[in-house]
Steps between C-alpha positions, in 0.01 A plus 500: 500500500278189408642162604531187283200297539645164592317234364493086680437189256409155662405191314400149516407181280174375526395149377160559389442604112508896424134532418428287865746755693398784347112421583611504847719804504191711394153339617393665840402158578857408527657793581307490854684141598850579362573850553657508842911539623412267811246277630378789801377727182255468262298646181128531616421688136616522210385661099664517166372681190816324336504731183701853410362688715319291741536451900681249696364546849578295827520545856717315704495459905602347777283214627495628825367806389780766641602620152397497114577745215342510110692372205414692157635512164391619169616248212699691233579204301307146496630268223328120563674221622825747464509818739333681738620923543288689768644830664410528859295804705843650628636474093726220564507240198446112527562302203367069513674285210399159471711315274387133373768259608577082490349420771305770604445910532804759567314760671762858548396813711643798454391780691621844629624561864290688754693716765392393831627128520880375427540348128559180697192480663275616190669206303423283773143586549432497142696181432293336804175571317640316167593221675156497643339528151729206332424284819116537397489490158668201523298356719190695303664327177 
C-alpha cells in the first residue's frame, strides 16, 4: 500500500523587488552565499539551466569538511518573475512562488517530505535556508 506523500510549505516576505529576488534565487553566483541552514555549512558550487527541462545543481557541505551531499532538480515549470517547479532525483516535487507585494517579494516553498528526517526538522532546515536567502537579498538589494 503506497503512503500519502506529505508535502511542507514555508514562506517569507522579502523587501527587495520580484525581478531583484528572483535574480538571486537562481544565479549560481548567489546561490553559493545564501544557500545554507546554518553558518557551519556552506554551498561551494552551484548551476542552473533555469528552463523546462534544465538542471539545478548544488552541493552543500560542512565547512569543516566531515559531511556534504548533492542537491539536484530538474525544472518542470519556470514562469519569470512568477514560479519556479523542479522535481527532485528521489521524485519528490518542489514548487518556488514569488508573489509581488507592497513592500517587497512573498517568496512560498512547497515541497514534498522525504522519509528519513521528522516533518519538524525538514521544515526547519528548509525554513533556515529561506531565512538565509531573504537576509541576503536584502542585504544584496
Amino acid at each position: 500500500m503506497a503512503t500519502q506523500q506529505q508535502s511542507i510549505t514555508i514562506e517569507t516576505t522579502v523587501n527587495a523587488p520580484v525581478e531583484k529576488v528572483w535574480e538571486i534565487w537562481n544565479k549560481p553566483e548567489h546561490i553559493i552565499q545564501w544557500n545554507s541552514a546554518s553558518p557551519d555549512w556552506h554551498t561551494p558550487s552551484a548551476e542552473n539551466d533555469l528552463r523546462v527541462g534544465g538542471q539545478l545543481k548544488s552541493r552543500m557541505e560542512a565547512r569543516d569538511g566531515s559531511m556534504g551531499f548533492d542537491f539536484a532538480g530538474t525544472y518542470t515549470e519556470v514562469k519569470e518573475n512568477e514560479k519556479i517547479a523542479y522535481t527532485l532525483g528521489d521524485g519528490r516535487k518542489v514548487e518556488i512562488i514569488f508573489t509581488a507585494v507592497e513592500g517587497g517579494t512573498h517568496v512560498k516553498e512547497t515541497f514534498d517530505a522525504e522519509n528519513q528526517n521528522s516533518l519538524e526538522m525538514q521544515r526547519m532546515g528548509w525554513q533556515a535556508i529561506l531565512d538565509s536567502f531573504r537576509a541576503y537579498a536584502e542585504k544584496a538589494h
